[in-house]
C-alpha positions as semicolon CSV with decimal commas, in nm:
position;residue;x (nm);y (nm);z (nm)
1;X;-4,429;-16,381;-0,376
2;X;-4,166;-16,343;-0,660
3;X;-4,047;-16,666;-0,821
4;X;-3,779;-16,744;-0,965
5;X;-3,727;-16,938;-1,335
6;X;-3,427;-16,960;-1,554
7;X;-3,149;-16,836;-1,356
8;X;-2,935;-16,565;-1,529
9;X;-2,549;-16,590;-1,507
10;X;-2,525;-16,388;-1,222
11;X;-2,725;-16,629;-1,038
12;X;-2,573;-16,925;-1,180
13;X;-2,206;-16,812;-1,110
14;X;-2,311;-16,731;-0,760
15;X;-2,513;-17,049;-0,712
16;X;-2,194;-17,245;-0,836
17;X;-2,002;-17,081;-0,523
18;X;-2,213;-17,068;-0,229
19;X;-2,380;-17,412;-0,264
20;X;-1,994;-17,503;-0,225
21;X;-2,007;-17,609;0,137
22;X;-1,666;-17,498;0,192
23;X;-1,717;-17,196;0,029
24;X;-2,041;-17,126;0,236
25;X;-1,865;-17,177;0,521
26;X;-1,587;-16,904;0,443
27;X;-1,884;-16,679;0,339
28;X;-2,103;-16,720;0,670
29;X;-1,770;-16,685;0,889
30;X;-1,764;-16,321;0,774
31;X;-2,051;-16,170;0,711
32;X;-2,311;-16,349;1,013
33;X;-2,370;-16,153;1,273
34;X;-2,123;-16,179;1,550
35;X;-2,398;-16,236;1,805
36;X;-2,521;-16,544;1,589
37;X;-2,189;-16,646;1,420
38;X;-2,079;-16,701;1,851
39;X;-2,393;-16,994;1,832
40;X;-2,309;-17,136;1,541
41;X;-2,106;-17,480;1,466
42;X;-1,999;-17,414;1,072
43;X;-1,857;-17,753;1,066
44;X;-2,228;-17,912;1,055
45;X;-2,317;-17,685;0,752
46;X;-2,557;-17,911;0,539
47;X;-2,720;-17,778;0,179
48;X;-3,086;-17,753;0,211
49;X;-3,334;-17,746;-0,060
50;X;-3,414;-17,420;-0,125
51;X;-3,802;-17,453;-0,310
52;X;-4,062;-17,377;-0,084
53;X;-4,440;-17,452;-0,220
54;X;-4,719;-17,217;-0,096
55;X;-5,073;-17,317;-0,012
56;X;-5,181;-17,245;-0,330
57;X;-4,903;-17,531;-0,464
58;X;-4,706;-17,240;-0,662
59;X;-4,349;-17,297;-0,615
60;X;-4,092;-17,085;-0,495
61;X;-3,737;-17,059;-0,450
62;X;-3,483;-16,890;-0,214
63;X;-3,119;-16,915;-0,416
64;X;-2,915;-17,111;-0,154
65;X;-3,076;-17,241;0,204
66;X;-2,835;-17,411;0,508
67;X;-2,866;-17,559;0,802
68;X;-2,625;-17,604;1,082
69;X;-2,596;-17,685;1,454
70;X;-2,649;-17,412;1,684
71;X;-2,558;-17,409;2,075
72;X;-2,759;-17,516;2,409
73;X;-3,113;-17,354;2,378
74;X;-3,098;-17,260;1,997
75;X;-3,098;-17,574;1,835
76;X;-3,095;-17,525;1,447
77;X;-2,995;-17,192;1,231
78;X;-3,065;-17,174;0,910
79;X;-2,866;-16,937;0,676
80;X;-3,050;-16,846;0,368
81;X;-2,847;-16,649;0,115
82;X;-3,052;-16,468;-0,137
83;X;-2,835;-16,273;-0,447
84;X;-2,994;-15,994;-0,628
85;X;-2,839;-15,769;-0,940
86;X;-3,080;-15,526;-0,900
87;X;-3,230;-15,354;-0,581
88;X;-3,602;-15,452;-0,498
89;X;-3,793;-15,210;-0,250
90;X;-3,960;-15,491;-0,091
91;X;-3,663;-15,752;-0,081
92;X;-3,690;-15,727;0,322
93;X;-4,023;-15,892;0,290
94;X;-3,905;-16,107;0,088
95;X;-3,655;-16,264;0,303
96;X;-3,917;-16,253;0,595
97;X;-4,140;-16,476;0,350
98;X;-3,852;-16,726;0,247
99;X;-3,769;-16,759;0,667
100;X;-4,101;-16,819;0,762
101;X;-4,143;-17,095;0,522
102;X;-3,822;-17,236;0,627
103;X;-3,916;-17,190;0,947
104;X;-4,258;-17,402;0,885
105;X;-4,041;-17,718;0,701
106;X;-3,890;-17,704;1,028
107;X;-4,184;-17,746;1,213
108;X;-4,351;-18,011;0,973
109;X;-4,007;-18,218;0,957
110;X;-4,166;-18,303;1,341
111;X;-3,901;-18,025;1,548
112;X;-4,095;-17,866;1,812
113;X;-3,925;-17,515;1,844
114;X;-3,921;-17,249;1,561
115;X;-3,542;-17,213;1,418
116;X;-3,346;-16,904;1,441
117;X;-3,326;-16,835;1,016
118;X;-3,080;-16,550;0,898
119;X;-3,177;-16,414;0,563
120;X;-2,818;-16,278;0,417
121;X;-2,871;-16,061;0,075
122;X;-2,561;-16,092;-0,194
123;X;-2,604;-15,795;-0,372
124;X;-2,350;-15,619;-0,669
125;X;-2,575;-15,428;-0,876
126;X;-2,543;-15,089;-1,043
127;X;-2,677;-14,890;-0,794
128;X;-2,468;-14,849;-0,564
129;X;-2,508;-14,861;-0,272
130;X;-2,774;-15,055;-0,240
131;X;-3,097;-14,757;-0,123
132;X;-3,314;-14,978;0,067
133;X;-3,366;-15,049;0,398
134;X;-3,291;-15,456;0,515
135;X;-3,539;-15,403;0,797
136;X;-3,862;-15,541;0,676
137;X;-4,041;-15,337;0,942
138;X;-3,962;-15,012;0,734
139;X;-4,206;-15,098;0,415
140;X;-4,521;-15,035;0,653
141;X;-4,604;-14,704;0,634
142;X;-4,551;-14,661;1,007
143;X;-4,259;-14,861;1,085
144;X;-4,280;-14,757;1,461
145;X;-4,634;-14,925;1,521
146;X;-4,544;-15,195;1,318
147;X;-4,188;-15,253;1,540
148;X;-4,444;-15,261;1,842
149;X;-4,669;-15,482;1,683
150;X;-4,470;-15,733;1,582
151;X;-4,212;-15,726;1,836
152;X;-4,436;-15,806;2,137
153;X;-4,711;-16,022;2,183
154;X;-4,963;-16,103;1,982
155;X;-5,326;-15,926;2,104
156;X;-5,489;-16,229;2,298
157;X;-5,884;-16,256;2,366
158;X;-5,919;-16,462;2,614
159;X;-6,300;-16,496;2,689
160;X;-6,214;-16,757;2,985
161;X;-6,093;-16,524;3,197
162;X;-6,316;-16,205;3,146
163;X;-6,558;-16,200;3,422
164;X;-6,927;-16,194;3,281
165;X;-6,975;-15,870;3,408
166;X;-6,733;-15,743;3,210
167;X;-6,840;-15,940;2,894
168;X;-7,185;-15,802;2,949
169;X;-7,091;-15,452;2,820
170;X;-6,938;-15,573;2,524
171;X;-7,211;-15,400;2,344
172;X;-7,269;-15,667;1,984
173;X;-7,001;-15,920;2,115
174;X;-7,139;-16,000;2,421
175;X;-7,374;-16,227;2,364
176;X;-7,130;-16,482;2,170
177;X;-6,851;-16,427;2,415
178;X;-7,103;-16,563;2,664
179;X;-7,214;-16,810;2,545
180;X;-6,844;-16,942;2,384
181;X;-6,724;-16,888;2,727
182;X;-6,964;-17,108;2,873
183;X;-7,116;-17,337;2,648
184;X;-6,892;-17,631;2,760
185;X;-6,940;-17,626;3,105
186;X;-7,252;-17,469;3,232
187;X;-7,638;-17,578;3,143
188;X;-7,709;-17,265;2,942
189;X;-8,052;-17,234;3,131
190;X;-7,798;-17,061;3,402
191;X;-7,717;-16,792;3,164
192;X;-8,110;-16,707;3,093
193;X;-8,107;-16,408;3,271
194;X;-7,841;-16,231;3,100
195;X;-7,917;-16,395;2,719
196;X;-8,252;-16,198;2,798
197;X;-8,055;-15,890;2,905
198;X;-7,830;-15,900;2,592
199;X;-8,122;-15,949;2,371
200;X;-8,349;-15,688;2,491
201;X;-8,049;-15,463;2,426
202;X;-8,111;-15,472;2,056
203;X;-7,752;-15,546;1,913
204;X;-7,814;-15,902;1,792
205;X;-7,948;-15,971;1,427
206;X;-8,198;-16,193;1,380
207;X;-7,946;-16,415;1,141
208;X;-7,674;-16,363;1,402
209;X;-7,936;-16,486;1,667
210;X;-8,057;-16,813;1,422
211;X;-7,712;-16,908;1,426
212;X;-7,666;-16,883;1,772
213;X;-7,918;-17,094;1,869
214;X;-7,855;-17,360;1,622
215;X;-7,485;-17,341;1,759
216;X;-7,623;-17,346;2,152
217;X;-7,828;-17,683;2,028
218;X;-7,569;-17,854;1,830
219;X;-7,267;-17,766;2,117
220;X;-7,437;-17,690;2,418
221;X;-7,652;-17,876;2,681
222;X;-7,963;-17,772;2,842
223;X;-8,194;-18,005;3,057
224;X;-8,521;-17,924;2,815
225;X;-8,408;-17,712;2,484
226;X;-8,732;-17,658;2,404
227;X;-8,865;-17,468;2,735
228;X;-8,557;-17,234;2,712
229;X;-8,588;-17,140;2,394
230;X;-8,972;-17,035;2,417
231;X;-8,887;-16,888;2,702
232;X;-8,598;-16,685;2,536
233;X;-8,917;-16,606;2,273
234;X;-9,154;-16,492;2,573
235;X;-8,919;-16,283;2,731
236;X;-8,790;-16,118;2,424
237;X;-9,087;-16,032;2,229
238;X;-8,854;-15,835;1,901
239;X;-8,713;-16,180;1,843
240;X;-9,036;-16,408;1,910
241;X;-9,030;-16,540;1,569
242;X;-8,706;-16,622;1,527
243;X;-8,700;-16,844;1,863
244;X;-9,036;-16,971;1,805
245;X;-8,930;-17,052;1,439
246;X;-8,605;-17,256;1,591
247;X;-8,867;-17,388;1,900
248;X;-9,061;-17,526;1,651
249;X;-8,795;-17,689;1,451
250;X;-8,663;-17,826;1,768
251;X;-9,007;-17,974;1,889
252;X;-9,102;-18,138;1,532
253;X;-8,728;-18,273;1,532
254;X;-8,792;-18,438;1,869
255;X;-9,166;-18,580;1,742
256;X;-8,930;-18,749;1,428
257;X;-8,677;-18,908;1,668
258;X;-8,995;-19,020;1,882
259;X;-9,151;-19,178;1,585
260;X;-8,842;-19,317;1,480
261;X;-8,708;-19,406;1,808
262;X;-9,040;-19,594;1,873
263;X;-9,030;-19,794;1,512
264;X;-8,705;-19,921;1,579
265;X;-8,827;-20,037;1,892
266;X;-9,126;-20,200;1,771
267;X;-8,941;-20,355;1,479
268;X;-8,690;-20,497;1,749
269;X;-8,962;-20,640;1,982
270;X;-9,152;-20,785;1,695
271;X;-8,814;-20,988;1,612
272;X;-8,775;-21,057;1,964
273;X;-9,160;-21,232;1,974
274;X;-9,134;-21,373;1,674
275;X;-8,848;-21,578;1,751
276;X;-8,925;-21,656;2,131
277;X;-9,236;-21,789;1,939
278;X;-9,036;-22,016;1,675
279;X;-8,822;-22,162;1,938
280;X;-9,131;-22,227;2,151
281;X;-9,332;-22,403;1,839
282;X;-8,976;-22,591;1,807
283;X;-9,045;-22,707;2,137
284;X;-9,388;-22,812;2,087
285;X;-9,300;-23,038;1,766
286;X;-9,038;-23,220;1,935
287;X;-9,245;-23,278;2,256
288;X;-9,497;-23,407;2,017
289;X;-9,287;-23,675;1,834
290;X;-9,162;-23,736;2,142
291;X;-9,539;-23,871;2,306
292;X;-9,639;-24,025;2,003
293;X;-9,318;-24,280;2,018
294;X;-9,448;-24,332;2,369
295;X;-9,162;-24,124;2,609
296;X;-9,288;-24,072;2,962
297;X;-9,463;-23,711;2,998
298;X;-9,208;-23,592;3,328
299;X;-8,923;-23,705;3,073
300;X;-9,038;-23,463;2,769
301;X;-9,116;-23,209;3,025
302;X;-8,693;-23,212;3,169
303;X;-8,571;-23,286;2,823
304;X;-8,756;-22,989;2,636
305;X;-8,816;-22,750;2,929
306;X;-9,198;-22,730;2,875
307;X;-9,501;-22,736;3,155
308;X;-9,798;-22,984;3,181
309;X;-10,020;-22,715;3,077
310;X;-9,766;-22,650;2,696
311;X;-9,818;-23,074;2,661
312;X;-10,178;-23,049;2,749
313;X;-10,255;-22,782;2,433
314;X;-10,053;-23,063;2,184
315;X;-10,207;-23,403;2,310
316;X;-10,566;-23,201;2,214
């Protein structure tokens, strides 16, 4: 995107007019559209910032932004007055860029619908008058396909709703539409049949089918992992070592988190014993003193919580 540095006196006689909110307001009241100008309440025109900063942090800057009160159902307009001396072929685009990133401080200042944003070009240059078309649609090179392209709906791939039949002809995307469609809600041992189907058909790579699997482990849940992928490898011989490969990985990961798993354990039960058998040797030594300065056996036994048989081993 073009941006814009020391402004030249054209630009800073203009600038000293329209961000005039008076002035604006004269300037909007003829020259909106009458279809928008009907929605529009000029006397909440407020002076916006017009600097805009892309992902990339480089600044830009439209030459005058507003905002005003619009009527039931619009919400906010935003008028955004650009002045040029000189025609530019791809001005319409330009203006499409500054109202989409108006658009987006809308959105980020925590509104929930998208503004209506009018670009309005100022232009008094020599060439006259001014030979390019407004209608950012006309700089594709078929402005008819791009009018039905980006005057409808988006395209929308909605793997939900496509019945597995259908997904099963989709040739080298049918395997990760599967498995995307389902890998939330079904054990993917129910889709064995047709993973086998789809790769006996020969259209998945052996990287595209590592990743897969690593992506069916990390996301997906199966009853034993393991089992499905060998039998993924038995049934599907041209990708054997690839499955056995992940099968492998899988079963050595599981012998880790066993050993593991089991040293924690033993680590906790040692702690356990060990201090069942301090408090117990506690026991002992106070049941001892307790003899020796001549206390009735029955009343250690109640006051420490030992047996005959634990005062037996001490009076030894």
């Amino acid at each position: 995107m073009m941006s814009k540095t020391t402004p030249i006196p054209h630009d800073a006689v203009f600038k000293q007019f329209l961000t005039h909110p008076e002035t604006a307001r004269d300037f909007l009241q003829l020259h909106l559209p009458p279809a928008v100008l009907t929605h529009c309440d000029l006397s909440t025109l407020k002076l916006e910032s017009g600097s805009f900063v892309e992902e990339d942090l480089r600044a830009y800057y439209s030459d005058v932004l507003y905002s005003l009160k619009a009527g039931k159902g619009i919400g906010f307009v935003y008028c955004l007055i650009e002045h040029q001396s000189s025609p530019d072929k791809n001005m319409a685009f330009r203006l499409m860029r500054y109202s989409i990133a108006a658009m987006q401080r809308h959105l980020d200042a925590g509104n929930e619908q998208l503004p209506l944003v009018v670009p309005l070009l100022f232009y008094h240059g020599q060439v006259t008058p001014y030979p390019y078309s407004m209608r950012w649609l006309d700089e594709f090179g078929d402005p008819e396909l791009a009018t039905q392209l980006y005057a409808g709906a988006f395209p929308l791939v909605d793997v939900t709703v496509i019945p597995d039949e259908q997904i099963m002809q989709h040739r080298r995307m049918a395997i990760l539409e599967l498995l995307q469609k389902h890998i939330r809600q079904r054990d993917l041992a129910d889709l064995l049949e047709q993973l086998v189907t789809l790769l006996l058909s020969g259209y998945t790579t052996q990287e595209q089918l590592t990743s897969l699997m690593n992506y069916m482990l990390q996301v997906g849940d199966t009853a034993a992992p393991e089992t499905f992928i060998r039998e993924l490898a038995r049934r599907a011989p041209q990708h054997e070592e690839v499955l056995m490969t992940v099968a492998q990985k899988l079963e050595d990961k599981g012998r880790q988190e066993g050993i593991q798993l089991g040293e924690a354990r033993g680590r906790q039960e040692g702690i356990q014993l060990g201090e069942a058998r301090g408090r117990q040797e506690g026991k002992l030594a106070v049941a001892r003193t307790m003899l020796t300065n001549g206390l009735d056996r029955n009343l250690v036994m109640k006051m420490t919580g030992l047996t005959a048989d634990d005062l037996a081993k001490i009076q030894h």
